[in-house]
C-alpha positions, 0 to 999 in steps of 0.5 A: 442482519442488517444492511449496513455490515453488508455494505461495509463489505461491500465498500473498498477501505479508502485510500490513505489520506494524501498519497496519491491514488496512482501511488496506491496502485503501483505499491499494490501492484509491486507488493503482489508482484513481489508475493508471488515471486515467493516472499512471505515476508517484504518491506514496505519502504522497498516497495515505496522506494521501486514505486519511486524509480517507476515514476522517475525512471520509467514515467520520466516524472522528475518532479515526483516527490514521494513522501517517507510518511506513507509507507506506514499507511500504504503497507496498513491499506494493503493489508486491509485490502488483501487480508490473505496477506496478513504479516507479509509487511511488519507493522508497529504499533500506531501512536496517534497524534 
């Protein structure tokens, strides 16, 4: 086996291109949270929107802008980086630009 399967392994999927790295851990931390609160299924916006109110409400961040653009590519890095929550977000199919 060579090593570069391995080290695919190994190698984290990268974060989604343009949202923030603090944005990507709080929809990972909410999305677990809500998982193990009993839902099998959530909507990625909802948790988009709770990440939004964190940043406003509870940082006092008000000039935070979250864009509606990254719910698609937070709720597909999600998924890639906890496939043990395979169809726990709905995902249509990509059309790519």
């Amino acid at each position: 086996m060579s090593a570069a399967p391995l080290l695919e392994l190994m190698t984290p999927p990268a974060y989604p291109e343009g949202v923030p790295v603090d944005v990507c851990h709080s929809f990972e931390k909410l999305a677990l949270e809500v998982r193990a609160s009993g839902f099998r299924r959530y909507s990625a916006d909802a948790i988009l929107h709770r990440v939004r109110w964190h940043m406003h409400i509870e940082r006092g961040n008000r000039g935070f802008k979250a864009n509606n653009n990254w719910t698609a590519p937070l709720a597909r890095w999600f998924l890639k980086i906890h496939p043990e929550a395979a169809g726990f977000f709905e995902l249509r199919e990509r059309v790519d630009q």
